[in-house]
N, C-alpha and C positions, 0 to 999 in steps of 0.2 A: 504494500500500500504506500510506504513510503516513495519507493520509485515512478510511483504514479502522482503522487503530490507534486513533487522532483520535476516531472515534466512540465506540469501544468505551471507550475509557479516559472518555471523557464518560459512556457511559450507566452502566458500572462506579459512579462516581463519583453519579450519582441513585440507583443500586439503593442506595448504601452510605447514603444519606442518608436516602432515605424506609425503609431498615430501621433504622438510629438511633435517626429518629423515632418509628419505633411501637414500637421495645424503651422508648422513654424513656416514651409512653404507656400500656402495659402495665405498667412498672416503677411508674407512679405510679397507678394501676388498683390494684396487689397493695398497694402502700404503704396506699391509701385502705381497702382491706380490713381489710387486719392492725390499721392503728390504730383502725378501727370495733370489730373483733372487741374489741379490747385494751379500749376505754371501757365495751363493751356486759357483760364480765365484769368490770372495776372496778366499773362501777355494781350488779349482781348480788352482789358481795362485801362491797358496802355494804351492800346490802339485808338479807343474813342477817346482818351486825354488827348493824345496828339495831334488825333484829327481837330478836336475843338479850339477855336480862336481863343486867346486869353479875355479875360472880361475886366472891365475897369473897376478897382476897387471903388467903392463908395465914398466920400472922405466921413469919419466918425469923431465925435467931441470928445474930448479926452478928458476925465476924471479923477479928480483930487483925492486923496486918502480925507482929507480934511473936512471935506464936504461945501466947498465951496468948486465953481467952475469956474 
């Protein structure tokens, strides 16, 4: 009986590794996605900055700690 525990705790012990293993390759599969996704809409949010004209600031009144203007 004991050589039959013996195996199973061995094979246990491959099924845990090679499932590990492929959560760690899917995990870095989803990683490689999201940060493609991420660059491919930074690069897209460059692109409509660049295309738009600058716009003229406003002029704003400037404020004393004091409380007078």
């Amino acid at each position: 009986m004991t050589e039959y525990r013996r195996r199973l705790a061995e094979q246990d012990v491959a099924r845990r590794a090679f499932a590990d293993a492929h959560l760690d390759e899917l995990t870095a599969l989803f990683c490689d996605r999201v940060l493609a996704e991420h660059d491919e809409h930074e690069q897209q949010r460059l692109g409509r900055l660049m295309c738009t004209p600058p716009q003229p600031r406003t002029p704003r009144a400037r404020h004393t700690a004091g409380g007078r203007p």
